[in-house]
mmCIF file of the C-alpha atoms, coordinates in Angstrom:
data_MODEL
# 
_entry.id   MODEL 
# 
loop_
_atom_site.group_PDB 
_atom_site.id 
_atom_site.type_symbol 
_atom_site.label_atom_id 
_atom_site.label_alt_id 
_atom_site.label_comp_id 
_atom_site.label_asym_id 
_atom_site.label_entity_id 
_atom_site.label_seq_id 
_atom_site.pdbx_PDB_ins_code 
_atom_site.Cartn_x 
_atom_site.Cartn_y 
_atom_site.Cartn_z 
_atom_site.occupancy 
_atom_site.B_iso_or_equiv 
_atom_site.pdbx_formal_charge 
_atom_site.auth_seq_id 
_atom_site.auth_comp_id 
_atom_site.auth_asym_id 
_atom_site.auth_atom_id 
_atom_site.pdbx_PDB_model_num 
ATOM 1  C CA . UNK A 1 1  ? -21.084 11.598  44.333  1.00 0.00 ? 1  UNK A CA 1 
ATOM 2  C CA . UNK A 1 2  ? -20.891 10.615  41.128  1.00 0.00 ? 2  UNK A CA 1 
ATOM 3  C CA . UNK A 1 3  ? -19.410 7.035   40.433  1.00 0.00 ? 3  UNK A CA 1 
ATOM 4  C CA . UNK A 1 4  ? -16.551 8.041   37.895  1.00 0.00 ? 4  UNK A CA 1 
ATOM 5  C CA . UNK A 1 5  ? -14.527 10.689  38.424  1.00 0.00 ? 5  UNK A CA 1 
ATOM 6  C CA . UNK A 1 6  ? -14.127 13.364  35.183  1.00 0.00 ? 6  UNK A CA 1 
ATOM 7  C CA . UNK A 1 7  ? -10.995 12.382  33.744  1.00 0.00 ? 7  UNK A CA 1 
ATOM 8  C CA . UNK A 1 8  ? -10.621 14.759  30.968  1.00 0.00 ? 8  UNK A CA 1 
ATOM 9  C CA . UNK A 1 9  ? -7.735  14.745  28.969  1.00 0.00 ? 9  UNK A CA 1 
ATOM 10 C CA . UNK A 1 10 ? -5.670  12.200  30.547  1.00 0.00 ? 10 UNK A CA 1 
ATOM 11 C CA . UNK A 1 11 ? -7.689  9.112   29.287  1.00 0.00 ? 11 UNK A CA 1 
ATOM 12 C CA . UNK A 1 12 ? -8.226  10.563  25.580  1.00 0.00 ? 12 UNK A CA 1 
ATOM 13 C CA . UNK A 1 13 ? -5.263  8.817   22.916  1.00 0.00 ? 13 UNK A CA 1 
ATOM 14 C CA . UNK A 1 14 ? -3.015  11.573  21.070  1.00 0.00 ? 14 UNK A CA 1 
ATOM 15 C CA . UNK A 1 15 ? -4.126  11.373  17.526  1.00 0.00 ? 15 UNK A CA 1 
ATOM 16 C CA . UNK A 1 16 ? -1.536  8.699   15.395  1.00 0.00 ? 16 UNK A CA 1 
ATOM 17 C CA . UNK A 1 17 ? 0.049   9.507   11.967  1.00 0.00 ? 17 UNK A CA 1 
ATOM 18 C CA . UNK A 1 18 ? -1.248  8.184   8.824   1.00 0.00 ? 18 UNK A CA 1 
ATOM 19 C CA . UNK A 1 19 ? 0.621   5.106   7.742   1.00 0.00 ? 19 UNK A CA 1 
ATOM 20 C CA . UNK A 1 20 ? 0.751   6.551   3.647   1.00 0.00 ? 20 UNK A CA 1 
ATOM 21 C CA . UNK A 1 21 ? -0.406  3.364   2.480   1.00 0.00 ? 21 UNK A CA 1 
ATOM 22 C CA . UNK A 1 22 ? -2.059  2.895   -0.871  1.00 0.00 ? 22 UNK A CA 1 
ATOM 23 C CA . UNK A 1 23 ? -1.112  3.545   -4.986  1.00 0.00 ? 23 UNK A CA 1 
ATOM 24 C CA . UNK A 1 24 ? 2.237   5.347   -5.669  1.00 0.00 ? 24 UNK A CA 1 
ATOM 25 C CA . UNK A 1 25 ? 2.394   4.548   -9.116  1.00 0.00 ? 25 UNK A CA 1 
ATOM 26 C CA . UNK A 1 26 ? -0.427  5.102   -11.624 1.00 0.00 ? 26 UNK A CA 1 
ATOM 27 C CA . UNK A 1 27 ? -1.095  3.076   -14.837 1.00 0.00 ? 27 UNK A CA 1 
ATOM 28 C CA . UNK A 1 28 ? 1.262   4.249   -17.414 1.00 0.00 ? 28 UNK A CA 1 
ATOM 29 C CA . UNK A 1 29 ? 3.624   5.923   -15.836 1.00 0.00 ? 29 UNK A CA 1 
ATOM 30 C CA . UNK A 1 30 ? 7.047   4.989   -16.269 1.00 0.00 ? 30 UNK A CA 1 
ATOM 31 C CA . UNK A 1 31 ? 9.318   3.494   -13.161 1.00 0.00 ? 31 UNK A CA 1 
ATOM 32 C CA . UNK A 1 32 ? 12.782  2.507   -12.657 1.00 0.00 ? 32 UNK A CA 1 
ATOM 33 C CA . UNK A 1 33 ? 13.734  -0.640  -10.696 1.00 0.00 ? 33 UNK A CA 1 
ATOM 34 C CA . UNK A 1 34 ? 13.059  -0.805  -7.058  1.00 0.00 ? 34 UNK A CA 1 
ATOM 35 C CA . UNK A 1 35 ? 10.686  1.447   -7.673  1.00 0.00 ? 35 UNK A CA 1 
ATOM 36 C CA . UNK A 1 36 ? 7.105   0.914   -4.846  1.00 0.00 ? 36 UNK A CA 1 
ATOM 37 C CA . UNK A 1 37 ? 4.248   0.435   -6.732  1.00 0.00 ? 37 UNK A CA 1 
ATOM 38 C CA . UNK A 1 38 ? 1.894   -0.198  -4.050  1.00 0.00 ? 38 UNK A CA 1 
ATOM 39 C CA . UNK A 1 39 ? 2.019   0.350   0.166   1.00 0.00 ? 39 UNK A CA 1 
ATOM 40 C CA . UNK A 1 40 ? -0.845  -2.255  1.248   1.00 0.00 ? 40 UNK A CA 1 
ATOM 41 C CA . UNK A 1 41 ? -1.926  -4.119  4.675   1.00 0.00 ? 41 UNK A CA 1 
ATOM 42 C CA . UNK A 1 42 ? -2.769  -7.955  3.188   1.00 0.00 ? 42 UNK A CA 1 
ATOM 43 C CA . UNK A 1 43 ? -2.821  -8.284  -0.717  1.00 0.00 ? 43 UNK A CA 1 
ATOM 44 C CA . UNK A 1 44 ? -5.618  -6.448  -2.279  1.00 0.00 ? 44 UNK A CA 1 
ATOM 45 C CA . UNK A 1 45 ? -3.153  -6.018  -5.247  1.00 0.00 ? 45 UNK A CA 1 
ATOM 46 C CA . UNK A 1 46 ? -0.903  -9.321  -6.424  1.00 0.00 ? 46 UNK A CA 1 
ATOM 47 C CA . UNK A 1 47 ? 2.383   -8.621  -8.436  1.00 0.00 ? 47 UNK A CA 1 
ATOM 48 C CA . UNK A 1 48 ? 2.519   -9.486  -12.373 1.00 0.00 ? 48 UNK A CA 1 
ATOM 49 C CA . UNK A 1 49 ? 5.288   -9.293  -14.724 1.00 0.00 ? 49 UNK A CA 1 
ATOM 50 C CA . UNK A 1 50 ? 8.125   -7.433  -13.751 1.00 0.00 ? 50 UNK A CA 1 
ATOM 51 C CA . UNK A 1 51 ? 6.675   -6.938  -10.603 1.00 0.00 ? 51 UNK A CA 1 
ATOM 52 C CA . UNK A 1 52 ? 7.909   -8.900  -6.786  1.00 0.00 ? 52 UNK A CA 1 
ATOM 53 C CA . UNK A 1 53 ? 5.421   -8.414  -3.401  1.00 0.00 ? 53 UNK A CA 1 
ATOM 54 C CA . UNK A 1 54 ? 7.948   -7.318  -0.152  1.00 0.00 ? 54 UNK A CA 1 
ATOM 55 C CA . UNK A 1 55 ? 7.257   -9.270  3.194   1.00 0.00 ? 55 UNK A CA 1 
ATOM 56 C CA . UNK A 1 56 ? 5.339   -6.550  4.453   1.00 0.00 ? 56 UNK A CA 1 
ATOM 57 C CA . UNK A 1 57 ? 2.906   -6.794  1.091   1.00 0.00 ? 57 UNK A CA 1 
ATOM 58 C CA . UNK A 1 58 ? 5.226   -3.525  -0.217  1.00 0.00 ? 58 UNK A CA 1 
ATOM 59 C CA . UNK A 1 59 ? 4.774   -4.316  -4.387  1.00 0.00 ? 59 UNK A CA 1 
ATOM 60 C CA . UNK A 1 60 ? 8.094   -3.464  -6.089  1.00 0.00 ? 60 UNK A CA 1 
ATOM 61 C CA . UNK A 1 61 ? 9.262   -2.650  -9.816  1.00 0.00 ? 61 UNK A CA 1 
ATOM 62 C CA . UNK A 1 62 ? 11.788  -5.415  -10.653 1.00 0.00 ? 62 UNK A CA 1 
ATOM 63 C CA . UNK A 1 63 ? 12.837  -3.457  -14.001 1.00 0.00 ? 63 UNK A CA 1 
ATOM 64 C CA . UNK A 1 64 ? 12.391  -0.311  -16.045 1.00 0.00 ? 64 UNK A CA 1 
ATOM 65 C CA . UNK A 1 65 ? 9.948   0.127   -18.087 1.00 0.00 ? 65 UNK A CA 1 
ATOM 66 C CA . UNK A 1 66 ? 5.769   1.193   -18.039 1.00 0.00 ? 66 UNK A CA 1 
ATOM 67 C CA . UNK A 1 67 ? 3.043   0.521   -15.108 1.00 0.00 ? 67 UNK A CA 1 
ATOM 68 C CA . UNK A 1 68 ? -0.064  -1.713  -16.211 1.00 0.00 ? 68 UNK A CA 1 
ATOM 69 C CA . UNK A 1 69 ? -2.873  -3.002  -13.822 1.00 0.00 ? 69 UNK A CA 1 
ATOM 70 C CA . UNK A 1 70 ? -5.067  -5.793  -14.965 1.00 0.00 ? 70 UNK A CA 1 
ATOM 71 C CA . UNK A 1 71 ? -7.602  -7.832  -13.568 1.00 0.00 ? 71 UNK A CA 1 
ATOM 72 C CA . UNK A 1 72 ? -6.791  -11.868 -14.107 1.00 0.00 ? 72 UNK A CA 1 
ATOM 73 C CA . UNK A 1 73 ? -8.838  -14.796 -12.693 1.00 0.00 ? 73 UNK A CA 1 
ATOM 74 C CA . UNK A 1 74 ? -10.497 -12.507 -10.142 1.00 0.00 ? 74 UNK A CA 1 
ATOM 75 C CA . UNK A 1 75 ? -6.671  -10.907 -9.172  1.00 0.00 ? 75 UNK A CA 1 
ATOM 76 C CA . UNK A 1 76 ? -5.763  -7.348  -9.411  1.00 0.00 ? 76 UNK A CA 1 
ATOM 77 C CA . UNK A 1 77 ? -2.252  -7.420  -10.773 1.00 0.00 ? 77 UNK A CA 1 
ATOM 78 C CA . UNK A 1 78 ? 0.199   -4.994  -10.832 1.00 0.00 ? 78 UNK A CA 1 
ATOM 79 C CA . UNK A 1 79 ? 2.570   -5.480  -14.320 1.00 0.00 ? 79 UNK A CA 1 
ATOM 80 C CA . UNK A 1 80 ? 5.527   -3.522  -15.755 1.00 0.00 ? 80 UNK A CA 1 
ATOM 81 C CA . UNK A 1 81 ? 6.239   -3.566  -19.474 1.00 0.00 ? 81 UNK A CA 1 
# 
């Protein structure tokens, strides 16, 4: 007898849903306030000007206007003009 038993289906995990994190905004576009600029797990992006970072890392437009990234001191920023 073998020493496990064939458990099929019962032991595999349903497949989970895609959290839809990443870019929602690309450079140049134009946003409104409140806008999300970025979904993101940690900061891999940092907010610039006219930008503010949620408590979940969530980067938010804080005014109207045009979506710029930049690189500064090593930082990828996220900036609306």
């Amino acid at each position: 007898m073998s020493k496990t038993k064939a458990k099929g289906k019962v032991s595999q995990k349903a497949a989970r849903p895609g959290k839809r994190l990443g870019l929602k905004i690309a450079g140049g576009q134009k946003v409104e306030t409140g806008v999300i600029l970025v979904r993101q797990r940690g900061s891999s992006f940092h907010p610039g000007e006219g930008a503010k970072m949620g408590r979940d890392f969530t980067i938010f437009a804080l005014r109207n206007g045009i979506v710029k990234f930049k690189v500064q001191k090593g930082k990828r920023l996220v900036c609306v003009y």
